[in-house]
N, C-alpha and C positions, 0 to 999 in steps of 0.2 A: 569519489568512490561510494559516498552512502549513496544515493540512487541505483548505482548498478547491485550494490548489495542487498537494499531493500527490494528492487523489481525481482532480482536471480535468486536469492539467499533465502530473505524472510518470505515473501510472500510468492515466491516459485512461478513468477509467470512467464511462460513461452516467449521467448525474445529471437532474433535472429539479426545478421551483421546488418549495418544500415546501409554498405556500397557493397556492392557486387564483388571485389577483390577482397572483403573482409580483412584491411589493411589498416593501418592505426594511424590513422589521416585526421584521428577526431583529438588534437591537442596532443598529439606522440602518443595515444591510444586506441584502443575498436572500439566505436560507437555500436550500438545494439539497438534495436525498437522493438516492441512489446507489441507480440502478436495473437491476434485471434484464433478459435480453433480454427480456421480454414486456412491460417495465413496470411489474412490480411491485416494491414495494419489497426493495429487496436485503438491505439490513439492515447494522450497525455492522459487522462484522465481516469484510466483502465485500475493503475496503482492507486489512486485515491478514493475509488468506488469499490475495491476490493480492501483496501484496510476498512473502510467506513462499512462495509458487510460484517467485519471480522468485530469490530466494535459491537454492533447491533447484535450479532449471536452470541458477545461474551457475556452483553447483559442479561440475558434470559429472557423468558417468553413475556412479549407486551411490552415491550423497549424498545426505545429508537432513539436514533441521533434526530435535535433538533437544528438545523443549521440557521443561522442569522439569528439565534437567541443569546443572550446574553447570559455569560459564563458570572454566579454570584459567588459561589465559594467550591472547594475541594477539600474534600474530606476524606484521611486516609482509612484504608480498607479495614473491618474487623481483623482481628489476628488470625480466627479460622478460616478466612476468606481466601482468595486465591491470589492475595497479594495485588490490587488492582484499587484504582482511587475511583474516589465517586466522586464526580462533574456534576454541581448542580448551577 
């Protein structure tokens, strides 16, 4: 359930049945796929470049996720802050 929660819930992205009978054939469930605005299939990747955007704009201007860098410590957020930890 957390992936169909996180693609439907959190991050709200356009999905549609995955068979054509939208029948719950996927494990006594309905499988879904994460679609693009035209329809087409978005592809696995679509949920992890959309949270990794939503990272990047929580930090503010002149931030970016570094990927293959090595994670040294976390530091919890000021009290005034928006309740979010710092990755460094």
């Amino acid at each position: 359930r957390l992936p169909a929660d996180l693609v439907g819930s959190a991050l709200k992205l356009p999905t549609q049945c995955y068979d054509w009978e939208c029948a719950a054939k996927c494990e006594g469930t309905t499988c879904y796929v994460v679609k693009d605005a035209f329809g087409n299939n978005a592809g696995y990747a679509t949920a992890i470049e959309t949270m990794l955007g939503q990272v990047e704009a929580a930090g503010g201007p002149g931030r970016q996720v570094h990927l293959a860098a090595r994670l040294t410590s976390i530091e919890a957020a000021p009290a005034a802050g928006r309740g979010a930890s710092r990755l460094l």
